[in-house]
N, C-alpha and C positions, 0 to 999 in steps of 0.2 A: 248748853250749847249757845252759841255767841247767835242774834243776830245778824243778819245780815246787813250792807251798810248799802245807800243808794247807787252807790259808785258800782261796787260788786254788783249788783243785782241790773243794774244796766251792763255792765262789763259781758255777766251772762246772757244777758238779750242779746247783744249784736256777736257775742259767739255763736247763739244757737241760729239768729237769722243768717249769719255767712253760714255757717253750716249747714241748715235746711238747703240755702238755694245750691249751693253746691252738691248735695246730698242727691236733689232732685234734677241736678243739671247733668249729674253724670250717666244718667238713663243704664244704670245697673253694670256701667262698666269697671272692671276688675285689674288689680293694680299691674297684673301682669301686661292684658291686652294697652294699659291707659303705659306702663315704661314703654312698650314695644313700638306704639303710633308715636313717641317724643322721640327714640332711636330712630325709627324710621324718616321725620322728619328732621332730623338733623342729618340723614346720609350717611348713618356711623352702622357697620354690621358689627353683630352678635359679637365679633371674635376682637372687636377694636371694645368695644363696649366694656369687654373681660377684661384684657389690658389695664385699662383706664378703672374700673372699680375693686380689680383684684379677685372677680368671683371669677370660675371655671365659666367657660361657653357654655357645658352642657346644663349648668344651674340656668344662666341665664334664657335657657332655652324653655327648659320644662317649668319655670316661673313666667316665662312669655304664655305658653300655651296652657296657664292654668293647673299643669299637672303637676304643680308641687309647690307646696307653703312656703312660705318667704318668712323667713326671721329678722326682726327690726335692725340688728345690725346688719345684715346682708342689704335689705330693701335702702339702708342709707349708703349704703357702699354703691349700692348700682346706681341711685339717684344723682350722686354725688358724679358718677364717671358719665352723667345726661347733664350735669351742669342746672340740677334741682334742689332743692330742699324738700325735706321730709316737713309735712306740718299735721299735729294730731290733736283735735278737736271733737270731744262726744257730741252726738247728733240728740239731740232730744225732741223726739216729735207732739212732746206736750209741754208745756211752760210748766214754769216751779210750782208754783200755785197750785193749776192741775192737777199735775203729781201728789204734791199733800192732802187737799184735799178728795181725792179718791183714796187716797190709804186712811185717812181720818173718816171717810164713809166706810170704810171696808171695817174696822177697828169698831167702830158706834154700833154698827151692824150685829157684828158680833158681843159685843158686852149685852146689847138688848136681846139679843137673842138667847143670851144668856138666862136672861132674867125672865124671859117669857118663858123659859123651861123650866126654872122653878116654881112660874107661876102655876103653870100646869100639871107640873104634880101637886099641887095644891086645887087643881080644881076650879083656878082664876084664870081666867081670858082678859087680855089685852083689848082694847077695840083697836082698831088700823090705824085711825088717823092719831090716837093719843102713840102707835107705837111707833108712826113715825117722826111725831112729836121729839122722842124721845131722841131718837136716831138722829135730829136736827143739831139738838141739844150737846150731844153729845160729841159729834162732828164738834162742834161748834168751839165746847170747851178744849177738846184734843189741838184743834187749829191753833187753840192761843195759848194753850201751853208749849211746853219746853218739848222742841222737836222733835229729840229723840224717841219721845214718848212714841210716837207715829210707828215708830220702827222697831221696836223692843218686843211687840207679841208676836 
């Protein structure tokens, strides 16, 4: 696995920071109620709406009021007849780093704990701080190796 380059790995920061604040700016509202308030303020009812994106009234009804899942090309047909663009960005509430490094804990965790099972059926005890020694170590090699490693057990 390649790498990543500075560019990319900025490029992802300011994805995920538009994303957080938008994430957290939209206070849990749902793509149906957030088409319905841009209809609404632009003065266009339900049945002009249909018109202009090709979907039935009654879709666009029971996707206003949350009762029924909207499929990406319907949601760009209605978007398109509000005069919007569709834009889709994964929200990540922990940075890259984060990320691997907790799966690289998760992974060390377990190979040691591995090892401390065979210790024990041999009747050898680990002391804590050398096991979390171990677990450090471990992390440590999995982070600077080859990524995939992280994701493969």
């Amino acid at each position: 696995m390649k790498r990543t380059s500075v560019s990319e790995k900025l490029l992802i920061e300011e994805v995920t920071n538009i994303t957080s604040q938008l994430f957290h700016s939209s206070r849990g509202l749902s793509i149906g109620s957030l088409i319905k308030s841009i209809r609404v303020q632009l003065g266009m009812s339900q049945r002009v709406l249909a018109s202009r994106s090709r979907v039935p009234q009654p879709a666009i009804s029971r996707i206003e009021q949350g009762k029924s899942d909207i499929n990406l090309s319907t949601l760009q047909k209605i978007l398109s007849g509000i005069s919007c663009e569709l834009v889709i960005a994964p929200f990540m509430p922990e940075s890259i780093d984060c990320i691997r490094k907790r799966q690289a804990r998760k992974i060390a965790k377990k190979q040691v704990g591995y090892l401390k099972g065979t210790m024990n059926l041999e009747d050898q005890q680990l002391d804590k701080r050398f096991t979390e020694e171990l677990v450090k170590e471990e992390e440590k090699r999995l982070l600077h190796g080859s990524g995939s490693i992280l994701w493969e057990s």
